[in-house]
C-alpha positions in Angstrom: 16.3 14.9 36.7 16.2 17.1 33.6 13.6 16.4 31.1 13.8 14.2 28.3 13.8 15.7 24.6 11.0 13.5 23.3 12.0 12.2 19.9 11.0 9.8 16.5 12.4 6.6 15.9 14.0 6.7 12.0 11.8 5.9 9.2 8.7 6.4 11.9 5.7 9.5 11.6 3.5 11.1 13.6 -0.4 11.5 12.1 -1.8 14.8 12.9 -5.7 15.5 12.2 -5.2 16.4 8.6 -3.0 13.5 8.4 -5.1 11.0 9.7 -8.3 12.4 7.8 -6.6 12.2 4.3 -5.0 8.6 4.7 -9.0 7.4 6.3 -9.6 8.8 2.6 -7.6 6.5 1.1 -8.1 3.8 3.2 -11.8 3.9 2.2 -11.6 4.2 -1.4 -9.1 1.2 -1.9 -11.3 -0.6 0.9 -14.6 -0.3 -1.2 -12.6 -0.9 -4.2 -11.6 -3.9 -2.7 -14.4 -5.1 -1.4 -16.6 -4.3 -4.8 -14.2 -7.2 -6.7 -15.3 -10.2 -4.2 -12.2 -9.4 -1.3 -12.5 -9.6 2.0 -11.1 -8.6 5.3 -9.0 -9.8 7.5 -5.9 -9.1 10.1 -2.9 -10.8 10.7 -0.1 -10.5 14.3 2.7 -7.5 13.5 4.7 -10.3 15.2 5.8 -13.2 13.4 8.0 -16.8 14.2 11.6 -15.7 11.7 11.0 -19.1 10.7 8.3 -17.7 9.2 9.6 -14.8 7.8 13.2 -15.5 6.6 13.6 -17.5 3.3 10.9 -16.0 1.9 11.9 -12.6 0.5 15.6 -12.9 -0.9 18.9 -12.7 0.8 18.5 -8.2 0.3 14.9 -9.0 2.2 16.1 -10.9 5.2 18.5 -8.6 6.3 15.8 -6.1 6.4 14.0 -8.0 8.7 13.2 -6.1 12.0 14.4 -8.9 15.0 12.8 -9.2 18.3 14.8 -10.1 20.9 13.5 -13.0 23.4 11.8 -12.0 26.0 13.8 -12.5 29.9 17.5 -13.2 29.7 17.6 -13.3 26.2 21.8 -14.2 25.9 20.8 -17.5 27.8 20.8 -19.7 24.9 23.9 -18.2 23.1 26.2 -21.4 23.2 29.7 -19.2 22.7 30.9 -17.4 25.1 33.3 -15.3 23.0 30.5 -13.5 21.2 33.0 -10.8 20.1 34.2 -13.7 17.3 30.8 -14.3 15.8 28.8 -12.5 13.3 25.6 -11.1 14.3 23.7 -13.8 11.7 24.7 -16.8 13.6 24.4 -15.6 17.0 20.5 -14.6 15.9 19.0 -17.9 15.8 20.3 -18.0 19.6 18.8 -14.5 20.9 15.7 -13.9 18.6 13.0 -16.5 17.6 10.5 -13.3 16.4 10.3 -10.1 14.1 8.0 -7.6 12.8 6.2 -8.4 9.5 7.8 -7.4 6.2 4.6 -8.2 4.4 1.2 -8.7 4.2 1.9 -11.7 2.0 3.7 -14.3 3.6 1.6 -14.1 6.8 -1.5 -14.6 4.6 0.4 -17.4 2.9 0.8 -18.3 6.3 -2.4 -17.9 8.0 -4.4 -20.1 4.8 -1.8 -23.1 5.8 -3.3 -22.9 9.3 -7.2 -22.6 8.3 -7.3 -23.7 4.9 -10.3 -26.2 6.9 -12.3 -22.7 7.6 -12.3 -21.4 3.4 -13.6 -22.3 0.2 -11.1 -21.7 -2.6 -10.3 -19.6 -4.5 -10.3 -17.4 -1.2 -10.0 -13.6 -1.7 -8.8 -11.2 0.7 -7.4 -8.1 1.7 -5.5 -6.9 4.5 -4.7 -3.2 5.2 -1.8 -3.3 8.1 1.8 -1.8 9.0 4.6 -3.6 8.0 8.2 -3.1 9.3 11.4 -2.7 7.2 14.7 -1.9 8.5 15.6 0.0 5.3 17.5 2.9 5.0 14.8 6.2 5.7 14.5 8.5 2.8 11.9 10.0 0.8 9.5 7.9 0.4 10.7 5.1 2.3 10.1 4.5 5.4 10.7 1.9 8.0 7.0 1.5 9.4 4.6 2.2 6.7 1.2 0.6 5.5 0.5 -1.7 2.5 -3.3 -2.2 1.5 -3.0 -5.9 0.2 -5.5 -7.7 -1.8 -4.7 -11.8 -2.8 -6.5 -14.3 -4.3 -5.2 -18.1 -3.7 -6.3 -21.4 -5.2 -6.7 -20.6 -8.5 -4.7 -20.2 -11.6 -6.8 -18.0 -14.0 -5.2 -15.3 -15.4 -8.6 -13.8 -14.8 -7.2 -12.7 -11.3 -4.3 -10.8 -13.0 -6.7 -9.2 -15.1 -9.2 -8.1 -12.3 -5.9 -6.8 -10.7 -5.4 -4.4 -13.3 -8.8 -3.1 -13.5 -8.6 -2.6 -9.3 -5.3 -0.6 -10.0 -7.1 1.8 -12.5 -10.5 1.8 -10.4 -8.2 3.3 -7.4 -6.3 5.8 -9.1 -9.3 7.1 -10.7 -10.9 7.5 -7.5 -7.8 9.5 -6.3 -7.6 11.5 -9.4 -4.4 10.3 -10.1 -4.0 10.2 -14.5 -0.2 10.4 -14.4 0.6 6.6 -13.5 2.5 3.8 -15.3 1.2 0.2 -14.9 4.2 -2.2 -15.5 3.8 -5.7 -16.5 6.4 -8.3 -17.3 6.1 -12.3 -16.4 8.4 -13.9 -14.1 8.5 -17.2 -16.3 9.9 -14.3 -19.4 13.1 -13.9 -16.8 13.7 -17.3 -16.4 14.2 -17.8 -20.4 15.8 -14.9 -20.7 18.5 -16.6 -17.9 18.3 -19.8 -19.8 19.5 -18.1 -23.3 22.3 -16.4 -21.5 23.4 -19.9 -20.7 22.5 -19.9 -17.0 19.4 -21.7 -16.6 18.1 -21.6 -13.1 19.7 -18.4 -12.1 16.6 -16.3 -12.8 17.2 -15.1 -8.8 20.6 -13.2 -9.4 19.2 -12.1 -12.4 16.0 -10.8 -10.8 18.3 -8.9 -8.2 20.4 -7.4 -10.6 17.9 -5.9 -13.2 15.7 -4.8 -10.3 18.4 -1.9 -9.7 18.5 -1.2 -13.5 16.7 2.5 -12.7 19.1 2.9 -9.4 22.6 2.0 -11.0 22.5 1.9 -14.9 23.1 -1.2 -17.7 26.9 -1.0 -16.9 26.5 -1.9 -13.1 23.9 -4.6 -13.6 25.8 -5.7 -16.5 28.8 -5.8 -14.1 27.0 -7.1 -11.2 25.7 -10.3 -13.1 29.0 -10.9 -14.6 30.2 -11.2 -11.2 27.2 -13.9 -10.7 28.5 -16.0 -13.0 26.4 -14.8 -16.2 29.7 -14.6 -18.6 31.4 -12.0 -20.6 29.3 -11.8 -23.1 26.0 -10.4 -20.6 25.6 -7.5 -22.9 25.2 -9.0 -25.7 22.5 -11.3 -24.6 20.5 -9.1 -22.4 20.6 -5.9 -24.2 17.6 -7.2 -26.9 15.6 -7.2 -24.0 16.5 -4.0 -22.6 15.9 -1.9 -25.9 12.7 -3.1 -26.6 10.3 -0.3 -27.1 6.7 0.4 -29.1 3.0 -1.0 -28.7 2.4 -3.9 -26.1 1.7 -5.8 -29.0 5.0 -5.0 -31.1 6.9 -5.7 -27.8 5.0 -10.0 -27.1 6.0 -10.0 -31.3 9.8 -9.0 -30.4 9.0 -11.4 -27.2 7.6 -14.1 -28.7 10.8 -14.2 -31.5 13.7 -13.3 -28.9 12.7 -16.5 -26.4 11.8 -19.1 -28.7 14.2 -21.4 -27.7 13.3 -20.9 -24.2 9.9 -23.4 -23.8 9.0 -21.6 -19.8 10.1 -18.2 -21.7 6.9 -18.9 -24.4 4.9 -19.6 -21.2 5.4 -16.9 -20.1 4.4 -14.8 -23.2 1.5 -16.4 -23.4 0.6 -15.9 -20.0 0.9 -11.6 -20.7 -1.0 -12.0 -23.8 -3.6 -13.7 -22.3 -3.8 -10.8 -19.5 -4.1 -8.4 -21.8 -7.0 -10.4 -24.0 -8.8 -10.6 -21.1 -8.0 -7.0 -20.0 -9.6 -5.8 -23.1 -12.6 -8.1 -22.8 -13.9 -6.2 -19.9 -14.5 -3.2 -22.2 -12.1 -0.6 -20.3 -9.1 1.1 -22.0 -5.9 0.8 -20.0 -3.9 3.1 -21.3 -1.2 3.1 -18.4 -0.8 -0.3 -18.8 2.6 -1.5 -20.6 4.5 -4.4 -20.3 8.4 -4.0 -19.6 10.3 -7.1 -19.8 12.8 -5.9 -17.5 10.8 -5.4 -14.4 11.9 -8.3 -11.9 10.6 -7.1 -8.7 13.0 -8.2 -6.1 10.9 -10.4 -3.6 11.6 -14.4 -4.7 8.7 -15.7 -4.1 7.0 -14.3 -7.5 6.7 -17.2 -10.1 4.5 -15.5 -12.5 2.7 -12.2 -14.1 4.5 -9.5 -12.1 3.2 -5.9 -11.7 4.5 -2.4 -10.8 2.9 0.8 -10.9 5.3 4.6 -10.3 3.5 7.9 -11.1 4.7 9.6 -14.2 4.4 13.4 -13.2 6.4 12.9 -9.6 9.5 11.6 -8.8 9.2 8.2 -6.3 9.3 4.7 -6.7 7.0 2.5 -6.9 3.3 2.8 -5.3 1.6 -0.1 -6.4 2.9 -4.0 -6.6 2.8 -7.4 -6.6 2.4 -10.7 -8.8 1.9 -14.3 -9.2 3.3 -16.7 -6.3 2.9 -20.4 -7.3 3.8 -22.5 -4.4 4.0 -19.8 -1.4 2.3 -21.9 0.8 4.2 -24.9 -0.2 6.8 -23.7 2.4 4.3 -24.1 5.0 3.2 -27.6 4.1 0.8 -26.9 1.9 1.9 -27.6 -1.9 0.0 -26.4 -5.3 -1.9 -23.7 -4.3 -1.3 -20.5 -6.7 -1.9 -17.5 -5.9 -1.6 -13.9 -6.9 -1.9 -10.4 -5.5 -1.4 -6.4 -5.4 -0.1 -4.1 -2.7 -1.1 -0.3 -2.1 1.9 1.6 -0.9 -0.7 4.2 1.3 2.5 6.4 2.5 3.5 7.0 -1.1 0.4 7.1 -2.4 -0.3 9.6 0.4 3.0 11.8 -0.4 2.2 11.9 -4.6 -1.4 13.4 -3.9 -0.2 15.6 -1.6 2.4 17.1 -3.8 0.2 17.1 -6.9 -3.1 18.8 -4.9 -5.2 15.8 -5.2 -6.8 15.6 -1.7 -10.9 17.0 -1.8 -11.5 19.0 0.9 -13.9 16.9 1.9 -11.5 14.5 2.7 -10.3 16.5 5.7 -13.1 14.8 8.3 -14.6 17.2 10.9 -17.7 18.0 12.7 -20.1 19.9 9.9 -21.3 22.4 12.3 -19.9 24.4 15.9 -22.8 25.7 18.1 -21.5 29.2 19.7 -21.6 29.4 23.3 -23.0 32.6 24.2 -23.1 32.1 28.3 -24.1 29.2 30.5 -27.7 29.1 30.7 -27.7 29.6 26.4 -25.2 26.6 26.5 -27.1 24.0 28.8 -30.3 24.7 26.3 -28.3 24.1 23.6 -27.4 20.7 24.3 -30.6 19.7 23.5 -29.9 21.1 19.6 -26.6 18.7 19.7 -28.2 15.6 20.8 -31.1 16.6 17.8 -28.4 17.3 15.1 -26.9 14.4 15.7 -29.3 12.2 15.8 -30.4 13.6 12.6 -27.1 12.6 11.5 -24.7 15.8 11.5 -21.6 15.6 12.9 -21.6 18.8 15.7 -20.4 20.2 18.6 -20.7 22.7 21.1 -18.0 25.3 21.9 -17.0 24.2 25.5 -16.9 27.0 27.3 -18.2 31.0 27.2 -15.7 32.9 25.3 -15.6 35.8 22.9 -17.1 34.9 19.1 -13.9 35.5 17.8 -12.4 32.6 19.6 -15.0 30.6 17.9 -14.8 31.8 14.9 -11.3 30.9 14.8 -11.6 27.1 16.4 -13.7 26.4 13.6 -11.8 27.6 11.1 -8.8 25.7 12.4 -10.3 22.7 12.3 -12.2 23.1 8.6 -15.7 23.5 10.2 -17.9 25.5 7.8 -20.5 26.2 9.6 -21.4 28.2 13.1 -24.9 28.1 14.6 -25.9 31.1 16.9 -28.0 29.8 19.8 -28.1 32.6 21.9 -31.1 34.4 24.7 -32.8 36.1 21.6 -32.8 33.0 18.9 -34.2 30.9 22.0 -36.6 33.2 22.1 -37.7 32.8 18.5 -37.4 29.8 17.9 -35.4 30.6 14.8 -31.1 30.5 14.9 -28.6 31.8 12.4 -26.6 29.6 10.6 -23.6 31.1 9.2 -21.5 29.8 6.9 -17.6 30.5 7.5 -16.5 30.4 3.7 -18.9 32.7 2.3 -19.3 34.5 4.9 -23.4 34.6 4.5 -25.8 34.0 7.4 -29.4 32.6 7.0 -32.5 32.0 10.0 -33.8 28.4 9.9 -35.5 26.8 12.5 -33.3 23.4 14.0 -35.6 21.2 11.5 -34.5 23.2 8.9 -31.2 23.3 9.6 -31.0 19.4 9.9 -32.4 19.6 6.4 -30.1 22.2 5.3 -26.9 20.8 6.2 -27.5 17.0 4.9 
């Protein structure tokens, strides 16, 4: 039997060293960001019931949903024997009662229903997990990929929208990312802006359609929600909002006069003015912050403030996101309970700092120091020097086997570690052992004290 060409599934990675090292990186710093506001931690199944899942994220969302088929004869239960007849969405229910996560958010919405007896609120956590879309693979998007998701629910301060901005800034500072945009618009602004083109309730289609403003242009969404029943006259009545431009202030002014015959639409402006109030109340300049009244955000579960953050200086989509879900829960039996969160895209993230340079080189995770290995009886001894640099808290390690110093030198180079320590017949001898450092190329004596010292 010939061999099988091993091979990726689409939209899937491998994570080599370097990978692994840089996206631990990030992990950690949105990690310690999150845990220094008051989140924390906790994991939810990659599986999920679909009656969980679909309903939740739009008609575009649940056909993105990754299905699992039933486990056994899973065609058991299909009622119709001519399958060939059916569509694949009504023959689903029948095959598949499970799917891969799309979110972090509606399993957490999920898993609060289930133990809201085990939490005080408001409860604060974050989750960093895969989640599984089966979207089309391009740059940038991929069908498994990480979100780093931190949610607060059972409150309705606008303080939580305001601590979300200052966690989005605290990250990207961390990273050494400048070149951002943080996007804020209010979901409750959409819904009067539907109501004043004389289709109250519609805010959904509407949602949809402005959402693929950067992808297709004003004429296709124009044409798009004229086909949703928006009328003729669509241009007229959403261009105002489109061309509005200047400070964040000018902008709730043009707001505030635009929707005043829209009573949720002045909710909602007073909702992003009090964000930004309190935003400025901390003391910390935001300048990325702007609010756009045509970001939508796709998912349908927002209600309220909604946020989006894209780098300015490279070309992706969005790499931050989230917003303001009022009754989430309240499709799992549980009504009233706001809540609103943020969601790290790490992949993106990962791919923006790689093409601006923005990984340290202490990011890349490695042992500190590589003890030669002269010959066996200089080896066995040397043992002794790994178990003390470790202890003394160095990472190290001990070149397996006897081989010539260039193929030592050139392990640790490969793997990034910057220093080699000769413990050969003569420095046992002594007492003393060269340490040699592999970027500068300069060699010092220390005794093992002193190089436990030396290298912390």
């Amino acid at each position: 039997m010939a061999a099988q060409k091993p091979g990726l599934a689409r939209g899937t990675r491998d994570f080599g060293p370097v990978q692994m090292s840089r996206r631990n990186y990030l992990f950690g710093i949105i990690r310690a960001v999150f845990e220094k506001f008051g989140f924390q931690p906790l994991e939810t199944p990659a599986i999920e019931n679909l009656t969980t899942l679909t309903g939740k994220y739009g008609d575009e969302g649940d056909q993105l949903l990754f299905k699992i088929l039933n486990s056994g004869d899973f065609m058991k239960n299909a009622t119709d024997a001519n399958l060939s007849e059916r569509n694949s969405k009504s023959i689903t229910p029948e095959i598949s009662e499970k799917g891969l996560r799309y979110d972090l958010t509606v399993p957490f919405a999920r898993y609060v229903v289930m133990n809201q007896h085990l939490h005080n609120f408001p409860f604060k956590r974050y989750q960093i997990q895969p989640v599984w879309r089966a979207d089309r693979p391009q740059k940038g998007r991929y069908r498994e990929f990480f979100q780093c998701d931190a949610d607060v629910v059972g409150t309705n301060s606008l303080l939580c929208e305001a601590e979300i901005v200052l966690m989005v800034k605290e990250v990207f500072e961390k990273l050494g990312l400048a070149d951002y945009s943080i996007k804020l618009n209010n979901r409750k602004i959409l819904s009067g802006i539907a109501e004043l083109m004389g289709a109250p309730g519609k805010e959904g289609p509407l949602c949809v359609a402005i959402d693929k403003l950067d992808k297709i242009g004003e004429e296709k969404v124009f044409e798009e929600l004229k086909e949703r029943g928006f009328g003729d006259d669509v241009a007229k009545k959403l261009q105002p909002f489109l061309q509005l431009s200047g400070s964040n202030a000018a902008i709730i002014a043009d707001l505030e006069k635009l929707l005043a015959g829209s009573d949720v639409g002045m909710v909602g402006v007073a909702e992003l003015k009090e964000v930004m109030i309190m935003v400025e109340g901390f003391g910390k300049e935001v300048p990325q912050l702007a609010i756009d009244p045509t970001l939508a955000r796709g998912l349908s579960y927002y209600t309220g403030c909604i946020f989006e953050v894209k780098p300015t200086s490279v070309q992706m989509g969005s790499i931050c996101g989230g917003g303001r879900y009022d009754d989430l829960t309240g499709m799992f039996g549980l009504p009233n309970v706001s809540g609103v969160g943020i969601s790290f895209g790490i992949d993106r993230i990962y791919d923006v700092l790689d093409e601006l340079n923005l990984f340290p080189a202490e990011s890349l995770r490695t042992s500190k120091v590589l003890i030669a290995n002269f010959d066996p009886a200089s080896a066995m001894k040397a043992l002794a020097i790994l178990g003390k640099l470790r202890e003394g808290g160095i990472a190290a390690e001990l070149f397996p086997e006897s081989a010539k110093l260039k193929k030592q030198f050139t392990y640790a180079e490969s793997k990034g570690i910057p220093f080699l320590l000769m413990a050969g017949e003569s420095e046992f001898a002594s007492g003393e052992f060269g340490l040699k450092n592999l970027q500068s190329g300069e060699q010092k004596t220390f005794t093992i004290d002193q190089i436990i010292s030396e290298l912390r």
